[in-house]
Structures are given as C-alpha cells and as structure tokens.
DONU-373019 format. One record per residue: x, y, z of N, C-alpha, C, CB in turn; chain; residue in one letter. Coordinates in nm, 3 decimals. Atoms other than C-alpha are relative to their C-alpha. Glycine has a CB too. Example, Ala and Ser with C-alpha at 12.3 -4.5 7.8 and 13.67 -1.06 7.14 Angstrom:
// residues 2
PT  n_east n_north    n_up ca_east ca_north   ca_up  c_east c_north    c_up cb_east cb_north   cb_up unit code
PT   0.089  -0.119   0.000   1.230   -0.450   0.780   0.090   0.120   0.000  -0.099    0.003   0.125    A    A
PT  -0.082  -0.119  -0.006   1.367   -0.106   0.714  -0.077   0.109   0.073   0.041    0.046  -0.142    A    S
//
This chain:
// residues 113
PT  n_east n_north    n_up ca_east ca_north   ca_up  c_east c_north    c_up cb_east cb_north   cb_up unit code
PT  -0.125  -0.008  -0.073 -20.241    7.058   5.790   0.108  -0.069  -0.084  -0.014   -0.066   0.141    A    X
PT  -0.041   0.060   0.083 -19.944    6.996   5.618   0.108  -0.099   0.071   0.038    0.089  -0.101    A    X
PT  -0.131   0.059  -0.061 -19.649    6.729   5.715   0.105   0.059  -0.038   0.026   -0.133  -0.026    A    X
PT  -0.187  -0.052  -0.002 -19.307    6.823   5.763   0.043  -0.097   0.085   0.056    0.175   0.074    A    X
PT  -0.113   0.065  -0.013 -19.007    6.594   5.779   0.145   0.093   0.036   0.006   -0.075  -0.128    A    X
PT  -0.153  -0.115  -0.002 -18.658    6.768   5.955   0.046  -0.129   0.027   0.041    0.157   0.133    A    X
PT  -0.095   0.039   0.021 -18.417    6.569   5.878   0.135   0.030   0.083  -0.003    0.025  -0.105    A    X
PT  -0.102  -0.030  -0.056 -18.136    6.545   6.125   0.148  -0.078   0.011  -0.050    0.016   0.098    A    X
PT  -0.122   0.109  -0.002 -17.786    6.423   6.115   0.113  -0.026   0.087   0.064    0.012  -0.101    A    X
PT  -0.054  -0.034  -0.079 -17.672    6.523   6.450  -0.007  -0.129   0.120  -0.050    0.131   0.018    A    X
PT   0.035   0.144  -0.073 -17.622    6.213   6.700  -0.030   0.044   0.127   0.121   -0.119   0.006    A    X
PT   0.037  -0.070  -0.092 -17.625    6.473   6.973  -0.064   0.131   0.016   0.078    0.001   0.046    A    X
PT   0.056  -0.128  -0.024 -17.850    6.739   7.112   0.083   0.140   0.017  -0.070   -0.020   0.111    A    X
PT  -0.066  -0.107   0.001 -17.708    7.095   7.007  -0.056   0.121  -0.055   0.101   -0.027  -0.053    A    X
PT   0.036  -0.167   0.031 -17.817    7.453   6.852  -0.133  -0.059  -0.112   0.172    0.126  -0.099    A    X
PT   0.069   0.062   0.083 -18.001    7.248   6.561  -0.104  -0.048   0.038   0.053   -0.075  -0.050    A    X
PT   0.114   0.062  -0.101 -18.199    7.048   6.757  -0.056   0.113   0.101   0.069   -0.131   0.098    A    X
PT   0.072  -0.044  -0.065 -18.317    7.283   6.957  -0.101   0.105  -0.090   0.077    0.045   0.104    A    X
PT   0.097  -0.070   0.118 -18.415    7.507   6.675  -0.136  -0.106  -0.071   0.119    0.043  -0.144    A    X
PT   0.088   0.091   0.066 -18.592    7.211   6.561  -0.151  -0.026   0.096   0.093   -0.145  -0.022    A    X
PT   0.063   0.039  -0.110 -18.765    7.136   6.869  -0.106   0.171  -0.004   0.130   -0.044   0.152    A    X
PT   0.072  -0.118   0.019 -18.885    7.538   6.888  -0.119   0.016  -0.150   0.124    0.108  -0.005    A    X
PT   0.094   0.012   0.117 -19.044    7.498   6.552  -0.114  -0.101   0.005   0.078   -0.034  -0.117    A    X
PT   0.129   0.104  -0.037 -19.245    7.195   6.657  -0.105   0.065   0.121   0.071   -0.162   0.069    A    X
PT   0.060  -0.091  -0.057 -19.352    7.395   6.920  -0.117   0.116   0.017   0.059    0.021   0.001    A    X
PT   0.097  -0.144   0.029 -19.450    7.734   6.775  -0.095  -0.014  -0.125   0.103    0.141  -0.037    A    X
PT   0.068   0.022   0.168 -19.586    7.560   6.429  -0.107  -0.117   0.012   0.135   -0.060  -0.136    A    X
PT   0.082   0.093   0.036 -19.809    7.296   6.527  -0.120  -0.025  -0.008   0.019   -0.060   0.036    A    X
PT   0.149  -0.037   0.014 -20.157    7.461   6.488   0.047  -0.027  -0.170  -0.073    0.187   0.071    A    X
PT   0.065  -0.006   0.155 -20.057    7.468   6.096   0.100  -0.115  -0.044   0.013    0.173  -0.105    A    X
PT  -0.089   0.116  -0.002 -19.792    7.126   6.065   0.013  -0.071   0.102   0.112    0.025  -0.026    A    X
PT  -0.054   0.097  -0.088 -19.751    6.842   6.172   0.136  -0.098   0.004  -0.092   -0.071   0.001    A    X
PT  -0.132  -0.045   0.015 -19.391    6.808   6.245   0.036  -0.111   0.059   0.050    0.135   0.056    A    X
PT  -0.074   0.091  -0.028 -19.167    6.471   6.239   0.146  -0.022  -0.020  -0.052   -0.071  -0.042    A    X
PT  -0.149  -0.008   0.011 -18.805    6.402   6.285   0.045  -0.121  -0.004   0.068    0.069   0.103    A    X
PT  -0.084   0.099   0.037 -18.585    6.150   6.128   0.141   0.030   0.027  -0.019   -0.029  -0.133    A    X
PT  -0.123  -0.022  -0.069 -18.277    6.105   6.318   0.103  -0.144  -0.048  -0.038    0.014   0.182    A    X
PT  -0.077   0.069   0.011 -17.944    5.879   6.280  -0.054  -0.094   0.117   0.127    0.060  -0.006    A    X
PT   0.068   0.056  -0.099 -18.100    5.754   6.602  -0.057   0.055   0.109   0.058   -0.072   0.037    A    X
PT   0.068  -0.055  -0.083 -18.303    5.843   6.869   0.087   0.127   0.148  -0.072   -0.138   0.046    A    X
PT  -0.068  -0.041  -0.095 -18.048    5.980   7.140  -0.016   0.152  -0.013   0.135   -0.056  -0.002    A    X
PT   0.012  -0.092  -0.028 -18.088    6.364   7.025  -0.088   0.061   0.059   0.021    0.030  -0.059    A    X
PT   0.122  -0.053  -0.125 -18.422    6.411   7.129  -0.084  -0.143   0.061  -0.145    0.125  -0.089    A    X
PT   0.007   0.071  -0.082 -18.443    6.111   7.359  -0.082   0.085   0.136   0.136   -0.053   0.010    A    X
PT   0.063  -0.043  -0.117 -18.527    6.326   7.671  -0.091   0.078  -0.058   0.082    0.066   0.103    A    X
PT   0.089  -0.107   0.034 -18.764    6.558   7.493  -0.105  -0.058  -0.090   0.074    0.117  -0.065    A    X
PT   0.116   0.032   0.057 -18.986    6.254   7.357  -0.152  -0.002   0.039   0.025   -0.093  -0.026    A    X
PT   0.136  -0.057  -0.037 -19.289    6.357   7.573  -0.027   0.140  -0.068  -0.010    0.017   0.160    A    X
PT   0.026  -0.113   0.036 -19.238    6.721   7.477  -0.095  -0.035  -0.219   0.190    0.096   0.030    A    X
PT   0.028   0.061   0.120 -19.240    6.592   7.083  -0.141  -0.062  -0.023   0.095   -0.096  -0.015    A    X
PT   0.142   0.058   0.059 -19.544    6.374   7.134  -0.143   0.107   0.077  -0.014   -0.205   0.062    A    X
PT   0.092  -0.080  -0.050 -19.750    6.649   7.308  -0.052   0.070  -0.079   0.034    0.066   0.085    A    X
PT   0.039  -0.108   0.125 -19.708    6.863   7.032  -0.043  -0.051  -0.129   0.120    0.086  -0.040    A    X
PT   0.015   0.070   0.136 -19.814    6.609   6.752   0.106  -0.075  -0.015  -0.012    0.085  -0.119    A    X
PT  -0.081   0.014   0.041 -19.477    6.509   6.683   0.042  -0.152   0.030   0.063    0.099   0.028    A    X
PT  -0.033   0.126  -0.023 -19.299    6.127   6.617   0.126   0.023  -0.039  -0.075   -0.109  -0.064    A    X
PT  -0.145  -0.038  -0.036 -18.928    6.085   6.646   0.022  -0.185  -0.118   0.058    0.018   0.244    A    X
PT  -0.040   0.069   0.064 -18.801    5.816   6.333   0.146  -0.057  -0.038  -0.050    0.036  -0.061    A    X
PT  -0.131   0.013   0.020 -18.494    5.660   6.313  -0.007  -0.126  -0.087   0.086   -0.006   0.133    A    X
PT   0.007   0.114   0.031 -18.377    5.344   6.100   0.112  -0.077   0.041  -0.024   -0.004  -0.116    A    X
PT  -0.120   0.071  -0.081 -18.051    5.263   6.318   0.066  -0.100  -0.123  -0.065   -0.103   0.156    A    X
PT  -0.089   0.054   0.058 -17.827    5.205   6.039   0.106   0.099   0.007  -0.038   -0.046  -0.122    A    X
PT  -0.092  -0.029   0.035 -17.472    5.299   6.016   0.037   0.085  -0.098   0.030   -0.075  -0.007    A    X
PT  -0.030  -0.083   0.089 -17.394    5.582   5.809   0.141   0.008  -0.046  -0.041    0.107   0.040    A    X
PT  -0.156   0.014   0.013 -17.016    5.517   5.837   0.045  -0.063  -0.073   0.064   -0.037   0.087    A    X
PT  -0.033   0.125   0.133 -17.012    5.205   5.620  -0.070   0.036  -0.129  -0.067   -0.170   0.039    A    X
PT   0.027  -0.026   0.124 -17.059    5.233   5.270  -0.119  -0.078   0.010   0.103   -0.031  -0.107    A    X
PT   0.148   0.075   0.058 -17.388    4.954   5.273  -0.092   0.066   0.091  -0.017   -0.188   0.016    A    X
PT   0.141  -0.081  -0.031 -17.519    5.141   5.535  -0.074   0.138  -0.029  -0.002    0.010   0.112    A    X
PT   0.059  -0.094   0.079 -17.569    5.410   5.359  -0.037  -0.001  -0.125   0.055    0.080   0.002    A    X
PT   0.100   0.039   0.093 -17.713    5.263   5.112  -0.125  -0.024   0.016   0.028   -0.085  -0.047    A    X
PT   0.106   0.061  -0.106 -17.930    5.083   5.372  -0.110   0.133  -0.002   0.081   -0.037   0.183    A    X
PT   0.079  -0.173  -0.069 -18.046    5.478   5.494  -0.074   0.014  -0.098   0.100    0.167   0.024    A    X
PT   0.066  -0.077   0.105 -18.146    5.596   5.127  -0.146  -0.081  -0.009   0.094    0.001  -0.151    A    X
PT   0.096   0.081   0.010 -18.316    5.282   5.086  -0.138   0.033   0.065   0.048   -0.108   0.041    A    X
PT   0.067  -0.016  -0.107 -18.524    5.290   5.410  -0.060   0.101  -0.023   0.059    0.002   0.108    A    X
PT   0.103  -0.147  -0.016 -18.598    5.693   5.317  -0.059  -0.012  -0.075   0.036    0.140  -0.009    A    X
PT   0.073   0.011   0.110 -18.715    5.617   4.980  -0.168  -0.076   0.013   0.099   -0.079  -0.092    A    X
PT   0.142   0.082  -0.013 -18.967    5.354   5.130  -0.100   0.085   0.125   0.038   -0.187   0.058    A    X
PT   0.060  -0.072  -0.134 -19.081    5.561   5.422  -0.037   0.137  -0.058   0.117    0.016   0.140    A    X
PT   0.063  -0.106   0.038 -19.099    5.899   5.211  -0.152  -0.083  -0.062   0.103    0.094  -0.112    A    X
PT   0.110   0.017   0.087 -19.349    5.681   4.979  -0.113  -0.043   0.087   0.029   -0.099  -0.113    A    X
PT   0.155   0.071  -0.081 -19.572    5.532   5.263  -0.009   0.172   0.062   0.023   -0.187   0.172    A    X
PT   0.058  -0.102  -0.053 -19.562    5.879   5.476  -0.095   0.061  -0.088   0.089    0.084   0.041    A    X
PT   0.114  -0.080   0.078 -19.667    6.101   5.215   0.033   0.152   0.051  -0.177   -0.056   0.045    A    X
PT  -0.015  -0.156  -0.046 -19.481    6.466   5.328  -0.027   0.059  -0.065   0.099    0.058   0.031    A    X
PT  -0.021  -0.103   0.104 -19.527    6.765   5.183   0.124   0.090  -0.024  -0.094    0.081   0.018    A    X
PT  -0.159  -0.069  -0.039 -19.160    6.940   5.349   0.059  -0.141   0.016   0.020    0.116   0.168    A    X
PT  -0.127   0.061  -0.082 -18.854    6.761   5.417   0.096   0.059   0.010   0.052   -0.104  -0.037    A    X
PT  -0.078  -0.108  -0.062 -18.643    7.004   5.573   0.147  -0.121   0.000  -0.078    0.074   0.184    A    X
PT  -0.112   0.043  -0.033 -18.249    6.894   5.592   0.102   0.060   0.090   0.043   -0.019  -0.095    A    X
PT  -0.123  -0.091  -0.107 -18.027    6.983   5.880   0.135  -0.077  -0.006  -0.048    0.005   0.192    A    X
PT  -0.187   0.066   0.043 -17.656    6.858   5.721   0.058   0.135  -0.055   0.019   -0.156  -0.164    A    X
PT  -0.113  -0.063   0.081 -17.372    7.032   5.655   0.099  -0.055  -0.133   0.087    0.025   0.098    A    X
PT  -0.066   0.137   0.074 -17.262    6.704   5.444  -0.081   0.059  -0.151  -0.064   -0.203   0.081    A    X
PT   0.074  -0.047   0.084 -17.319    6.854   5.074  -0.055  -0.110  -0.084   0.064    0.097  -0.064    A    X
PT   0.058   0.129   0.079 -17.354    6.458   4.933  -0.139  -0.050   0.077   0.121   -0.135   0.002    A    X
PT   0.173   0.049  -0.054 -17.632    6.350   5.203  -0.083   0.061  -0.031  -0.044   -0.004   0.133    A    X
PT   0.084  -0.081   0.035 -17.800    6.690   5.163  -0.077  -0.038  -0.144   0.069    0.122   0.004    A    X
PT   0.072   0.051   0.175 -17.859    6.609   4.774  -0.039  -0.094   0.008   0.078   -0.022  -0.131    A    X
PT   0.063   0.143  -0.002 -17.911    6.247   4.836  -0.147  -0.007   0.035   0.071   -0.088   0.103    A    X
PT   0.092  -0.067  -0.064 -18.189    6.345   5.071  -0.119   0.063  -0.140   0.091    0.124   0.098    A    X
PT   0.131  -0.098   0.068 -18.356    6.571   4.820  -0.023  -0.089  -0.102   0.032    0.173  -0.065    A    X
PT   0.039   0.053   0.169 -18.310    6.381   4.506  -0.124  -0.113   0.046   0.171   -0.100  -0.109    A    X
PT   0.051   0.079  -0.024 -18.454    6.078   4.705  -0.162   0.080   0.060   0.098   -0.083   0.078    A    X
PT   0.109  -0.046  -0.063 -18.744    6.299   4.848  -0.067   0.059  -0.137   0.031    0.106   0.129    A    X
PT   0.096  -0.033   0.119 -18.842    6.442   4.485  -0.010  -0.127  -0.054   0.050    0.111  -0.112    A    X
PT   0.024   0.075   0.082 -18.823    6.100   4.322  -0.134  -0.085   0.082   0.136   -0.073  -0.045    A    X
PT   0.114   0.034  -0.090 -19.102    5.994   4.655  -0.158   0.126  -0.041   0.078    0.022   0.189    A    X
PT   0.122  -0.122   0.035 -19.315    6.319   4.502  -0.009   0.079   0.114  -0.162   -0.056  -0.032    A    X
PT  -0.012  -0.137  -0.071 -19.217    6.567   4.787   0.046   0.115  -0.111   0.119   -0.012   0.130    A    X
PT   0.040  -0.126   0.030 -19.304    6.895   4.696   0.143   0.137   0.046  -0.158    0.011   0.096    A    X
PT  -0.079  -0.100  -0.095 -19.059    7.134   4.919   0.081  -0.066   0.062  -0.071    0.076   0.097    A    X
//
C-alpha cells in the first residue's frame, strides 16, 4: 500500500477539500491517504470520516503570513517528510512559490511522486 500526502493550503472547507476527502474515500483499498493542513479547521468535522478510512489529519500550526513562519513550515515538512516516509505528496496551492517549495523539500526527503 502506498502513502500519499495532499497537501492543503486552504484554511476553509471548499471544492478542494472535498475532492480530497472523495479520494480518501474511493482509494483506500490501494493508499493510505494523509492530509497536511495550515490547521485542522478544514476537515475538522469530517475527522471521524478521515479516520474510518485510514486517514490522519497533520497540521504544524505555524503562521504562514510571517516570513519565520514560513520558514518554521518548510522546516517542520522537511522533518516529518523524513520520519513519514511517503511515496506521493500531492499539492493543492495555487501559490507557485509554496508549490515548488513543497516539492523541492519533498525530493530532497526522497519522495518519489
């Protein structure tokens, strides 16, 4: 089974999240499917659904607005890609600097996809 990381940067539940949520859903005979959020509040009401299906809901409640806390974030993903161990990390940003940040920091952890 493989892991998958979706990556979300949405603080509220909207079209994204729910797509996200459907994929945990319909995919979790062949993934096992976790979401890293700015913080918990998007899928807050839907953390039974999430843990039924396999799924854990990650946040590191830092500030993305301030320049250290987004330093803070990379940090935090860099150490958390290397203990998880994914094989996906899916990104749901429209932000074209996080998006890359994200990846560069997820290939230099040895994600694959």
């Amino acid at each position: 089974m493989k892991k998958v990381l979706l990556v979300s940067m949405g603080e509220e539940f909207g079209g994204i999240e729910k797509l996200e949520l459907d994929y945990l859903k319909n995919l979790n005979s062949k993934y096992k499917i976790d979401f890293l959020t700015p913080n918990d509040n998007p899928f807050k009401k839907f953390k039974k659904v999430i843990k039924q299906n396999g799924g854990k809901i990650y946040n590191f409640n830092v500030s993305r607005k301030k320049y250290i806390g987004r330093i803070k974030y990379f940090f935090n993903l860099f150490i958390f890609l290397k203990k998880n161990k994914y094989d996906i990390v899916h990104i749901n940003s429209s932000v074209f600097l996080f998006s890359f940040q994200v990846v560069l920091v997820s290939k230099l952890c040895g994600v694959k996809k």
